[in-house]
PQR file with spaces between the fields and no chain letter, atoms N, CA, C, O and H, PARSE charges and radii, in Angstrom:
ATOM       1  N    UNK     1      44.184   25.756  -10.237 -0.4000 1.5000
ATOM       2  CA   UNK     1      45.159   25.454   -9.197 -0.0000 2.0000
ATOM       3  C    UNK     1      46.545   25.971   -9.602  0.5500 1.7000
ATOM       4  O    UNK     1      46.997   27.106   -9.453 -0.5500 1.4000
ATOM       5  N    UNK     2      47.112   24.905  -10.139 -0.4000 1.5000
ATOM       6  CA   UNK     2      48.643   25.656  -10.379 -0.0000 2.0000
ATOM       7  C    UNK     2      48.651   25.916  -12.259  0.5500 1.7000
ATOM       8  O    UNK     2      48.768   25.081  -13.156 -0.5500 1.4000
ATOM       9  H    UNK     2      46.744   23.983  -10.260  0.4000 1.0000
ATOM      10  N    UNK     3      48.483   27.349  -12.321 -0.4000 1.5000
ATOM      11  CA   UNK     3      48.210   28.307  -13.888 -0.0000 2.0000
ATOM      12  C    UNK     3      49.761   28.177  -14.081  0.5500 1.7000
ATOM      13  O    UNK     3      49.931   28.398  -15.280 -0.5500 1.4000
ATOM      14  H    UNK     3      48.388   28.028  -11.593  0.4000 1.0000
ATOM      15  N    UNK     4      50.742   27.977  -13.611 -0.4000 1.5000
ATOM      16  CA   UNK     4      52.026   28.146  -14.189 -0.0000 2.0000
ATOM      17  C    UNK     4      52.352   27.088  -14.503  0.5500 1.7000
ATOM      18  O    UNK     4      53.336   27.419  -15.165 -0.5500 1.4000
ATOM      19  H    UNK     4      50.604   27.798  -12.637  0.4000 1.0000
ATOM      20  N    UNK     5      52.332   26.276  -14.554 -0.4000 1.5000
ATOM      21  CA   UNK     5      52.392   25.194  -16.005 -0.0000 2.0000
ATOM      22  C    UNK     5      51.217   24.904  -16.531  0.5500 1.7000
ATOM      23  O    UNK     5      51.006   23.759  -16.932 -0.5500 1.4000
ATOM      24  H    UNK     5      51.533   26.007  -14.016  0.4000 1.0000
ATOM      25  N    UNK     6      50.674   25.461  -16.581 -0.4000 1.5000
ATOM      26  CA   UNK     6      48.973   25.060  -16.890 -0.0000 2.0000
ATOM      27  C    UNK     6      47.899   23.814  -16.690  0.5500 1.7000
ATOM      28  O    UNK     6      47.027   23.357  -17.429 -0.5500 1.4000
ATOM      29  H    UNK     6      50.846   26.391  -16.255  0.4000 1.0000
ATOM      30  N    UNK     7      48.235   23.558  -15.703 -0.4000 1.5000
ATOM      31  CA   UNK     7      47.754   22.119  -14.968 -0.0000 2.0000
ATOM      32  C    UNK     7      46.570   22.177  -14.772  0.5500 1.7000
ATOM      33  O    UNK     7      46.161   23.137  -14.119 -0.5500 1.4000
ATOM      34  H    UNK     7      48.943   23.930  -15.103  0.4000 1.0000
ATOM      35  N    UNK     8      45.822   21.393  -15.158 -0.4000 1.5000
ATOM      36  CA   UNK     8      44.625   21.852  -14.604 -0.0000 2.0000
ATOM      37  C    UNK     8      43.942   20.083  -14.238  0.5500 1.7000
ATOM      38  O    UNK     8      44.469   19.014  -14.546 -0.5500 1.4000
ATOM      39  H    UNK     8      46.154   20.613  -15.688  0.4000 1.0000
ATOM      40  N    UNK     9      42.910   20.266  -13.657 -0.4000 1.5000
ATOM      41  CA   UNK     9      42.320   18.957  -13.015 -0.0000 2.0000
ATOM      42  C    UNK     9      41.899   17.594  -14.576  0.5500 1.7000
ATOM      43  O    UNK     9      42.030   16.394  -14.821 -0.5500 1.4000
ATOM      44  H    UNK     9      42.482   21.134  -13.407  0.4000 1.0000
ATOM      45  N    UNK    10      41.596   18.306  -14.935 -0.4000 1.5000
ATOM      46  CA   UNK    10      41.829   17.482  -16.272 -0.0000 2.0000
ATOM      47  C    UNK    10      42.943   17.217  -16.824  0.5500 1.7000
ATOM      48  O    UNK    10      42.916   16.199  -17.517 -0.5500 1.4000
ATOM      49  H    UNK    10      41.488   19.280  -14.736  0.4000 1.0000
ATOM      50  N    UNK    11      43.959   17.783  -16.771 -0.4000 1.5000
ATOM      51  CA   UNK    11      44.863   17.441  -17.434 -0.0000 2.0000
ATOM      52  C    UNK    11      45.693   16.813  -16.376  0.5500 1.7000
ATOM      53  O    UNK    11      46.635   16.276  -16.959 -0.5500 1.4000
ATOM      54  H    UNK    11      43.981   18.609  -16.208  0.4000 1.0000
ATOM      55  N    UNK    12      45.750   16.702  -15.617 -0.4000 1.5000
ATOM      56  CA   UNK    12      46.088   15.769  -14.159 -0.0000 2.0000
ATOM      57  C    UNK    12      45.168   14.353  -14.220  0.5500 1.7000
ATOM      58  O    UNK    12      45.414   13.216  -13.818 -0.5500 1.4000
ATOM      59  H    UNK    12      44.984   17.137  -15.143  0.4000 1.0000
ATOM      60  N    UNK    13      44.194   14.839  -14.789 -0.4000 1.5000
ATOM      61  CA   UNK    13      43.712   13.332  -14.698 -0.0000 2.0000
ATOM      62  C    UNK    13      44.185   12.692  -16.368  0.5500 1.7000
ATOM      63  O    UNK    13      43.879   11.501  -16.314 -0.5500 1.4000
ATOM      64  H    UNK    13      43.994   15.763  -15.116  0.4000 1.0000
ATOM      65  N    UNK    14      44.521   12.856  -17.158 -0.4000 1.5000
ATOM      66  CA   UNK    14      44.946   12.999  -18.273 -0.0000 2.0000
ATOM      67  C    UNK    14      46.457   12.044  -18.024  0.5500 1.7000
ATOM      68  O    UNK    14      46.746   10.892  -18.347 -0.5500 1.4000
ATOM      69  H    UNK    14      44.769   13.824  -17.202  0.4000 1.0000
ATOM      70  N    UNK    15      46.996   12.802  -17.515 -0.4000 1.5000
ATOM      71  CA   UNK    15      48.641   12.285  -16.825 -0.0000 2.0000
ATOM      72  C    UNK    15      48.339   11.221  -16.241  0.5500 1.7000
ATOM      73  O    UNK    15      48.699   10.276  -16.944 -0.5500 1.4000
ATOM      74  H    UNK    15      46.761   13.738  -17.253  0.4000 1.0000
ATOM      75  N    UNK    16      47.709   10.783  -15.013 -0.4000 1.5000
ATOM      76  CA   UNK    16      47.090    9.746  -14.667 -0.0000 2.0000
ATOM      77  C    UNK    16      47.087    8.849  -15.457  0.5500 1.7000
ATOM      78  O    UNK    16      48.018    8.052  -15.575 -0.5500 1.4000
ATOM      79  H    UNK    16      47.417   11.550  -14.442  0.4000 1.0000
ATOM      80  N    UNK    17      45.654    8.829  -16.374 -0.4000 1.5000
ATOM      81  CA   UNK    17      45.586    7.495  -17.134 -0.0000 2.0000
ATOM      82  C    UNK    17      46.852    7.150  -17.865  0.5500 1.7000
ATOM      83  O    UNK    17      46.875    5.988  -18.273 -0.5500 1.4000
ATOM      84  H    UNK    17      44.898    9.476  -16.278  0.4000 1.0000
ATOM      85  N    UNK    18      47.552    7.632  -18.038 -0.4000 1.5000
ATOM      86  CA   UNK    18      48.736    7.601  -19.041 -0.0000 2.0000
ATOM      87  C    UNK    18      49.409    6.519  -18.326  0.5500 1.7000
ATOM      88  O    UNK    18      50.483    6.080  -18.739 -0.5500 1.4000
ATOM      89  H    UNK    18      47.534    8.575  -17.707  0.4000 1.0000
């Protein structure tokens, strides 16, 4: 999805649990 900050669906869900 968005490669320019390197976000990716895992790491969105990552941020989430946080």
């Amino acid at each position: 999805m968005d490669a320019r900050r390197g976000f990716t669906l895992i790491e969105l869900l990552v941020v989430i649990a946080i």
